[in-house]
N, C-alpha and C positions, 0 to 999 in steps of 0.2 A: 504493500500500500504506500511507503513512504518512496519508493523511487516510481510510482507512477505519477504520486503529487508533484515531484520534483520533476521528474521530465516534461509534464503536465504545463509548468512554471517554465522552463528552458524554453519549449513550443511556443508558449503565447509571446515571452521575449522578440522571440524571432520575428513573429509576424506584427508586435506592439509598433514598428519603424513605418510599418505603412501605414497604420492607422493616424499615428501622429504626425507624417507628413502629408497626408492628406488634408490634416485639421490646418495645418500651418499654411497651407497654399490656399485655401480660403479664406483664411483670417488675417495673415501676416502676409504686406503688401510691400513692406517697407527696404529688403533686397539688402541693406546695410546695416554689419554687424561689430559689435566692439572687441575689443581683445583678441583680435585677429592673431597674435601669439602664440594663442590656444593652437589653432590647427599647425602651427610647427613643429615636426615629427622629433620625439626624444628616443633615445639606443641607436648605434650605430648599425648592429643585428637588421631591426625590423627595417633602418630605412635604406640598407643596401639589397634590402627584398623588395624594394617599392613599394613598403611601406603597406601591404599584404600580411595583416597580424594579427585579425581579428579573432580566428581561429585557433590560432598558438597554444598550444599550453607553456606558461612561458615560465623560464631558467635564468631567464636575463636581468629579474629583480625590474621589470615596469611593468605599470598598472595605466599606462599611457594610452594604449593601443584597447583595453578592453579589461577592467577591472574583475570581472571573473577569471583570468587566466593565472592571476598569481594562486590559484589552489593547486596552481601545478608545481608549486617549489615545494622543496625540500630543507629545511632548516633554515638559516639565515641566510641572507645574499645582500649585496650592497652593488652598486651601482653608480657611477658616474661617470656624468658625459659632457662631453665639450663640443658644439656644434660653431663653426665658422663660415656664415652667409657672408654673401656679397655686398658692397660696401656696408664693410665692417660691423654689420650686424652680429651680433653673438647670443647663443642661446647655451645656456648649463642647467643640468638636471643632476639631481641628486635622488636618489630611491634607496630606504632599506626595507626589509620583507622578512619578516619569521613566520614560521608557520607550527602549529602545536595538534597534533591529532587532524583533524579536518578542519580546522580554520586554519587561515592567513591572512595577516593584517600589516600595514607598515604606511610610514609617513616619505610624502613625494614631496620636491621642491623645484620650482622652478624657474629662472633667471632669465630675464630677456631683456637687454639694451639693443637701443639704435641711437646711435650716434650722429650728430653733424645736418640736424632736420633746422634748416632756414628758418628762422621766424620774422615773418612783416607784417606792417599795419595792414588796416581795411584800405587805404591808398597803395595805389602798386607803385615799389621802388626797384631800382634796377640792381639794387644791393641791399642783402637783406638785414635786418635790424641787429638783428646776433643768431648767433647760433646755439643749440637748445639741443637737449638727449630725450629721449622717451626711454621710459622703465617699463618691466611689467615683472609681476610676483604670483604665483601660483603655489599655497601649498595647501596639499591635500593629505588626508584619512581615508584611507583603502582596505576594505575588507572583503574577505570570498570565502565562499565556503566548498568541498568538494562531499561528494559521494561517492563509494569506492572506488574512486579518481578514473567516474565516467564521467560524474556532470559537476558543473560548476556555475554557482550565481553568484555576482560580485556589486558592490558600489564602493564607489567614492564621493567624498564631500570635500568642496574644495572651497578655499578664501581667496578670491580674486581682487588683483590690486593693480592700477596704469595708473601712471604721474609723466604728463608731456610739460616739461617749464615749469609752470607754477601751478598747472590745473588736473586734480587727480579722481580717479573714480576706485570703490569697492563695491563689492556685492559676493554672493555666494551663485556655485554651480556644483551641478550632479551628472555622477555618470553610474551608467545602470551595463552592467551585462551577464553573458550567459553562455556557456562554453559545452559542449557535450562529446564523447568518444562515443556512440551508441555500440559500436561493435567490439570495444576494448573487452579483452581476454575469451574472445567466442572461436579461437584457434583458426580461425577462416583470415589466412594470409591478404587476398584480395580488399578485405572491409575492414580489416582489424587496426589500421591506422589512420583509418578515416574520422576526420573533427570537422564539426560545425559549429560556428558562434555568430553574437551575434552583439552587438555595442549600442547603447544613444548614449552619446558625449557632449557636455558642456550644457544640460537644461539647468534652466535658468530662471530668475527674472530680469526684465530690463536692466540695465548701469544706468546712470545718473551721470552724464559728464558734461561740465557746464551748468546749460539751461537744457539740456535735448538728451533724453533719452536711448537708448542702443542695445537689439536682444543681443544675447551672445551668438558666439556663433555654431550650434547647436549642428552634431551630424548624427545620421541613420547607417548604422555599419551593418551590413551580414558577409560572411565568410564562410567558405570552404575549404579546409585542407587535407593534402596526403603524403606520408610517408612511403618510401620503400626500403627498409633492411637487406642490406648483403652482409649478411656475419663473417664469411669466410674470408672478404674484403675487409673488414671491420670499419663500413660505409654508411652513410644514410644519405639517401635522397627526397626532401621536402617542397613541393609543391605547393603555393594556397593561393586562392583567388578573393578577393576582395570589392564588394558593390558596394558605394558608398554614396550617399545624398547629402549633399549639406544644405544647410537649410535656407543659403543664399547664394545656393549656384546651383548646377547641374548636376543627373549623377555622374560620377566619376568611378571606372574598373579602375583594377590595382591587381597585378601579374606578378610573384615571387619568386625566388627557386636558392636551393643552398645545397650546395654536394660535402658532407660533412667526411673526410679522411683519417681512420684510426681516432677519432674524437679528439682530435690534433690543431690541423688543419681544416677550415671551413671557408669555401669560394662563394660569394653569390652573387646572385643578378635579379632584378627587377625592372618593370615598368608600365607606366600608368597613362590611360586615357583619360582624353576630355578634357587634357590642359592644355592650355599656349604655349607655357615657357620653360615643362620641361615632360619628361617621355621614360629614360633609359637610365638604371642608378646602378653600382657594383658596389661590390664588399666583399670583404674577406675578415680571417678571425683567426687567432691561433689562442687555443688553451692551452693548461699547462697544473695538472694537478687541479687545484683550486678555485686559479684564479686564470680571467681572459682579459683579452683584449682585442676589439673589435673595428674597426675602420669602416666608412662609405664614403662613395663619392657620389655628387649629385651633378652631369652639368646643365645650367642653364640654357636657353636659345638667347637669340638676340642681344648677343653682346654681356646681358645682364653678369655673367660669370658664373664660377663651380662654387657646390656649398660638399665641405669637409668635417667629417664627423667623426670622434672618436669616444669609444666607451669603456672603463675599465670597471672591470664586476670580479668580486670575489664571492667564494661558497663558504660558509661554517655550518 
């Protein structure tokens, strides 16, 4: 009875994204979102997958990508990452994650500066008045719970915090998801590493910035992923697909892949529809005992430039 309520729970997750972007493209006309931050990808893992992670049962110590996946760790892990955008934007994430019996819980932190944003009067000058940074601050409380590490439901509650100059906004957001292996331990090679999840990230109420309001910017995740084991290689091959809606653009696919060697060495590649300004991402990863380290690179189109991403995670 209790893993039919719970899969019962995982199912309605899955299908809860259409319901609610339904509601929002009826009611919510206004196409412009605050803390655009939010959607900048933290782990260097997920985003040399393109960013294809909803699925995951995830080892990497983040709750970024789909807060039910950390019932996939195993004791403690920590986490941190240094993202280097183009003109000199910088994103850092910090994650840690214990987990005790079937919960997992742990606090995220998030860092986001941009540097060198013009500030001028309501008269156009040909030189701007000074120059000014924008912040943004993200930290969240992350909890998941598993089922004999078939199914997982997770949230997190986050404090959101932007200061551009001298004018700052807060408010709170939630992320809701829901992870399942339905064929884990059914000895059937073909299905038996087959995962489905499913995320809505960043709900909200309105920020307050200024005088004018701004919803967050709220996305609809569902995922697919698949394994395949060569033991006698001591290899794995990980495939996951990713449909994604945000709730002030289009949807947008998301294409992953990571060829894991002797659990050593790990290559991968991604790449994503339904964007302008970028398509095709790599990564690679080497552990070692304990502890990894993982790299992505992103490039840009039109000039804009490559974004570099490093992550180091240990296990206890």
């Amino acid at each position: 009875m209790k893993n039919k309520i719970f899969f019962s729970a995982i199912i309605s997750l899955l299908l809860f994204p259409v319901f609610i972007n339904t509601a929002h493209s009826k009611n919510d006309k206004s196409g412009t979102s605050a803390l655009i931050f939010l959607k900048l990808g933290s782990d260097a893992k997920a985003i040399g997958m393109g960013e294809a992670f909803t699925s995951q049962w995830q080892k990497s110590g983040s709750a970024f990508w789909n807060p039910a996946a950390i019932s996939g760790i195993t004791g403690t892990l920590v986490n941190l990452t240094h993202t280097q955008w183009f003109q000199d934007v910088t994103a850092d994430y910090f994650s840690a994650f214990t987990k005790t019996g079937e919960n997992a819980w742990g606090l995220n932190l998030s860092l986001g500066k941009v540097p060198g944003i013009e500030k001028r009067d309501e008269i156009p000058t040909t030189e701007p008045v000074a120059m000014i940074d924008a912040h943004d601050v993200v930290l969240s409380f992350s909890y998941a719970r598993s089922l004999k590490g078939k199914y997982g439901l997770g949230l997190s509650v986050k404090w959101l915090y932007e200061k551009i100059d001298v004018s700052s906004a807060s408010g709170l957001g939630f992320d809701l998801g829901g992870i399942c292996s339905p064929f884990a331990g059914s000895g059937n090679p073909l299905v038996e590493n087959l995962r489905f999840g499913a995320a809505i990230l960043d709900l909200g109420s309105k920020i307050k910035f200024k005088e004018e309001r701004f919803p967050l910017p709220t996305q609809y995740k569902a995922g697919v992923g698949y394994s395949v084991e060569k033991k006698e290689w001591q290899s794995d091959f990980t495939m996951n697909m990713d449909v994604i809606k945000p709730r002030d653009d289009d949807t947008k696919l998301h294409l992953g892949t990571e060829y894991e060697l002797y659990q050593i060495l790990s290559l991968r590649m991604g790449y994503q529809f339904g964007y302008n300004d970028k398509s095709i991402s790599f990564g690679m990863g080497i552990k070692y005992k304990k502890y990894a380290i993982d790299y992505a690179f992103v490039p840009y189109k039109s000039d804009l430039g490559d974004v570099h991403c490093v992550s180091l995670k240990a296990e206890f």
